[in-house]
C-alpha positions as MATLAB code, in Angstrom:
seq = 'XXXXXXXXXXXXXXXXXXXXXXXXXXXXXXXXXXXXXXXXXXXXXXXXXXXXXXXXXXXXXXXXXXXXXXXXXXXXX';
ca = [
      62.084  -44.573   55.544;
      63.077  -41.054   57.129;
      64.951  -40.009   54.154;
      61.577  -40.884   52.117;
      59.393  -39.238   54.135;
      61.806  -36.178   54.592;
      61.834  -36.165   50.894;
      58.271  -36.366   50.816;
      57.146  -33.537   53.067;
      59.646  -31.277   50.665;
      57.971  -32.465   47.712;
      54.429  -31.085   49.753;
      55.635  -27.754   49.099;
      56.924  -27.632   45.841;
      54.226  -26.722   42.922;
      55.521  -25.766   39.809;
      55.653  -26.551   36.428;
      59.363  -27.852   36.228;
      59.215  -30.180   39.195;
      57.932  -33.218   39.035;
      54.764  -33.703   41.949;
      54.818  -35.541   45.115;
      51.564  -37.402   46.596;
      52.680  -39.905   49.064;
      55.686  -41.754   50.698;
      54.989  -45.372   51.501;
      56.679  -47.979   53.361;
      56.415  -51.910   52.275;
      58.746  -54.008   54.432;
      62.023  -52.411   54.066;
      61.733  -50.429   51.431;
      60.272  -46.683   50.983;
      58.182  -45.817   48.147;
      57.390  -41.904   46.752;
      54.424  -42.136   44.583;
      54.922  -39.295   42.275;
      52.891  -37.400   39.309;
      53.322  -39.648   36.197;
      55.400  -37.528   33.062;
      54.775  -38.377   29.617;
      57.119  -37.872   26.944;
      61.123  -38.367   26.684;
      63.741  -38.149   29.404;
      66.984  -35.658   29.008;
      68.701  -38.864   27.998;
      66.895  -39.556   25.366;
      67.045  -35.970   23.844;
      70.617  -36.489   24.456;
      70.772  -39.584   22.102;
      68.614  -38.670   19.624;
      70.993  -35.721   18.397;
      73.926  -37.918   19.503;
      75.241  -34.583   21.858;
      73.007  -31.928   22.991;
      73.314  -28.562   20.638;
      72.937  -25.515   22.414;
      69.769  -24.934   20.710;
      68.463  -28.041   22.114;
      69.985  -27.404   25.348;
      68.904  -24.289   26.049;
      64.862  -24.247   27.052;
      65.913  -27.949   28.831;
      68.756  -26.111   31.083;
      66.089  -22.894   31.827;
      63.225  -25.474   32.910;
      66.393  -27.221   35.245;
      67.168  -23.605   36.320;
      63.370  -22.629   37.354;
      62.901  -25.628   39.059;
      66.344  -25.187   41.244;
      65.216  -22.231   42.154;
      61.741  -22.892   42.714;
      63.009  -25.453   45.407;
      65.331  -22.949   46.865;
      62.938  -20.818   47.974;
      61.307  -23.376   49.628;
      64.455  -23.996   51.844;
];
């Protein structure tokens, strides 16, 4: 539950539009829960098999959300 709740208080501070929110860690018998903002749409897997590969064109506005996120959680420590 520590690594949850660690997890948790990190998701707290990150707010922005490539990150995916955080609302609450909870525990039910052994096992630790994150309840987290529900995302519609298609996963990077999916994109992935739909053009059976990932053209750069394709690729490109995925890997710059990725990017903006990474460092959007860097400067949060």
């Amino acid at each position: 539950h520590e690594v949850a709740e660690r997890e948790a208080q990190l998701g707290y501070k990150l707010r922005h539009p490539s990150i995916v929110e955080v609302y609450d860690c909870v525990k039910l018998g052994d096992v630790s829960y994150l309840v987290m903002e529900k995302v519609s749409g298609i996963d990077l897997l999916e994109v992935v098999e739909q053009f059976n590969g990932l053209p750069e064109s394709v690729f490109r506005p995925y890997a710059r959300q990725i990017v903006e996120g990474l460092v959007a959680a860097h400067s949060k420590g």
